[in-house]
C-alpha positions, 0 to 999 in steps of 0.5 A: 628571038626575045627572051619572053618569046624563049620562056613562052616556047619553053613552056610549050614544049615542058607542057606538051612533053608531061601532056604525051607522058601522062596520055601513056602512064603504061609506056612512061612507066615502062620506060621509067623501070627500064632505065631504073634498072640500067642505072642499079646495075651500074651503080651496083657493079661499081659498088662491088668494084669499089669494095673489092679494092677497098677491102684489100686495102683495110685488111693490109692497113688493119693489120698494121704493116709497112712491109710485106715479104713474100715469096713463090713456090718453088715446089708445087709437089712439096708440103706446105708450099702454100708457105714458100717462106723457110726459116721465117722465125729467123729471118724476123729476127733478123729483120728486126735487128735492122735499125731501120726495122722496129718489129718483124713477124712470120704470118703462115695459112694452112688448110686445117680438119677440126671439130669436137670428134675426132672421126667428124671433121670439117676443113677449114683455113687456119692463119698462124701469126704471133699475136692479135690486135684490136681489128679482130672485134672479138664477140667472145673471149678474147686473143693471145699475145706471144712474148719477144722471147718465143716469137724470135726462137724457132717453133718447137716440134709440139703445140705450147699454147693449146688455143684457138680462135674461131670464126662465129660461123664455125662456132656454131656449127660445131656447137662449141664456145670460148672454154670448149676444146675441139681437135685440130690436124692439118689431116685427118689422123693428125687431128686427134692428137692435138686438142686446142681450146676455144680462147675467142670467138672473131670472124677477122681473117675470114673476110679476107680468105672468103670462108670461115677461118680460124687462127692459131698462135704460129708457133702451134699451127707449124707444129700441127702441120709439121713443118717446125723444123723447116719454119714455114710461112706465108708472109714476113711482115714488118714495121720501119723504125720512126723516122725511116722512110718506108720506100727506102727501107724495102728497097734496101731489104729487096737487094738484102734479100734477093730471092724474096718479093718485097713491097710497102703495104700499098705496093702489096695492094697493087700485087694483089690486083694485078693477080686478079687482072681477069677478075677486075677485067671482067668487073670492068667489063660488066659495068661498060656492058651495063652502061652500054646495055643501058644507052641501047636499052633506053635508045630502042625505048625513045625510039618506040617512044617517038615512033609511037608518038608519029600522029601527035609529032605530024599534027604538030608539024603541021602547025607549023613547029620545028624539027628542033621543038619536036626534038625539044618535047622527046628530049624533056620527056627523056630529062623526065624519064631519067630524073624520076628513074634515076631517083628511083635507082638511087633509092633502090640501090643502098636496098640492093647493096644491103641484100647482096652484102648480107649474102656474100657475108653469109655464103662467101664470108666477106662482110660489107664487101659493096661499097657505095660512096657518093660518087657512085651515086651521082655517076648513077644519076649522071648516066640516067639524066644524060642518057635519057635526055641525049638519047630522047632528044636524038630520038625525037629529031629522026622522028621529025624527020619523017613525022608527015601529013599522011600520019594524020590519016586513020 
């Protein structure tokens, strides 16, 4: 076949695909929304799963840290065993005395009752570290630094500081701003003995912990929740020295310390995702059910397509063109199908991903946890062109198959 003979055929087949799509304009945007939506809930739930593990990964890099040490319970019934570290005031030390360490600090979480009345308390998740830093993107006031001298000695049995930082949305809640004082207890009789004042006003750790959150000088929160004498924390976090290779240096602090869990930063990221393997598991399920629902979605379509187009595809069998050509016209209705839908869900998509980073902001506390970078786009897209046009055209050769005379007969 001669290549003007191709272009003639070609032509031919792009005019009478537009010619069936615009016979139908009701079916065709049927078919257009359906594969619009298959491809935004794909691009959606991968935006999610991209954001989920990029999320991880900014909190452990904002807070600045080569290693984290962690290490689990021992005794669920006890206090404080969300905090499993003991003496975690003198293992910094001691960790910082390393020459391979430059800095080493304690990091403790403690669900915490506060408010501006002592007999109306909310609860909240309250982090205790040694200082502030730049990520807390302060909308108030500002954060808190504890000097080389404290930070190495153990907690005292009283609260020094009297400060707290809060999340905006508990803030506003309990009408209060930076100045204000509000009571803070790890219960609720506690509470009214230790009145703390409003230093800054950030949401930092609340998008990590998913609600709002407060944080507190580390010394203070273990002495609201009593457990100075035992010194408990959650984390020990440490910096490497210059020039010390990180993997080594936890390596050596994991056979140094044997009862401890000790990871890199990116070896922590990886911990947290293999504890949510169910989490990320049926994240990875919805996005194959999405993708497949949206293949049998748009496969049942072109095959109602080619099944409703029977008399056209027998009359054009009957002049004397192929199963390939009647193929060839499903398939570039499919190619146009897909390329209209899938720009449509591309359009749609920074819309959607908008709307439900504002609700899990305001209902789960994480911010911006959807992320979409160009690749999901593209694979979006990729799905609906792809899709659309092997499935049409798969449709549109079984429906040459039985395309036959007798269709022709009303």
């Amino acid at each position: 076949m001669s290549v003007g003979g191709a272009i003639v055929r070609t032509r031919a087949v792009i005019g009478l695909a537009l010619a069936q799509l615009r016979r139908s304009p009701g079916r065709t945007v049927l078919t257009v929304l359906a594969v619009t939506l298959a491809v935004l809930s794909v691009t959606v739930l991968a935006s999610l799963g991209v954001g989920v593990v990029e999320k991880g990964e900014q909190g452990l890099d904002s807070a600045d840290r080569d290693i984290w040490i962690s290490r689990s319970p021992v005794d669920p019934g006890a206090s404080g065993t969300e905090n499993p570290i003991s003496g975690a005031h003198g293992t910094a030390a001691e960790l910082t005395a390393r020459d391979d360490i430059a800095s080493a600090s304690p990091i403790a979480m403690y669900d915490v009752y506060l408010g501006t009345d002592p007999s109306n308390l909310q609860r909240r998740p309250a982090v205790g570290v040694q200082e502030t830093h730049d990520g807390f993107d302060f909308e108030a006031g500002q954060g808190f630094e504890v000097d080389r001298e404290t930070a190495a000695s153990p907690p005292p049995d009283e609260p020094q500081r009297d400060e707290i930082i809060l999340d905006p949305r508990v803030a506003d809640e309990l009408g209060v701003s930076v100045g204000d004082t509000i009571y803070v207890g790890t219960s609720r009789h506690t509470a009214e003995t230790n009145e703390l004042t409003v230093i800054g006003i950030s949401g930092y750790y609340s998008q990590y912990l998913g609600s709002p959150a407060v944080t507190v000088p580390l010394g203070d929160l273990q002495a609201i929740a009593g457990t100075s004498g035992t010194d408990r924390a959650t984390y020990l976090t440490a910096d490497v020295a210059d020039g010390a290779d990180r993997d080594a240096v936890a390596a050596d602090l994991g056979e140094a310390y044997p009862e401890y869990d000790v990871r890199t930063s990116d070896n922590q990221v990886q911990s947290m995702l293999e504890e949510r393997t169910m989490v990320l598991a049926s994240g990875a399920t919805l996005v194959g059910l999405a993708v497949l629902g949206g293949i049998v979605l748009t496969a049942n379509l072109f095959a109602l397509v080619a099944h409703q187009q029977r008399e056209e595809l027998a009359a054009l069998r009957a002049i004397g063109l192929s199963r390939r050509l009647l193929a060839g016209t499903i398939g570039t209705q499919g190619l146009v199908i897909g390329l209209v839908g899938g720009l449509l869900a591309v359009a749609v998509t920074p819309l959607a991903v908008l709307g439900l980073n504002r609700f899990s902001a305001s209902v789960l506390g994480f911010e911006g946890l959807l992320r979409t970078p160009p690749e999901i786009y593209a694979g979006g897209f990729a799905l609906a062109l792809g899709a659309g046009t092997i499935v049409a055209i798969v449709a549109g050769w079984r429906a040459g198959r039985y395309a036959r005379i007798e269709h022709l007969q009303a």
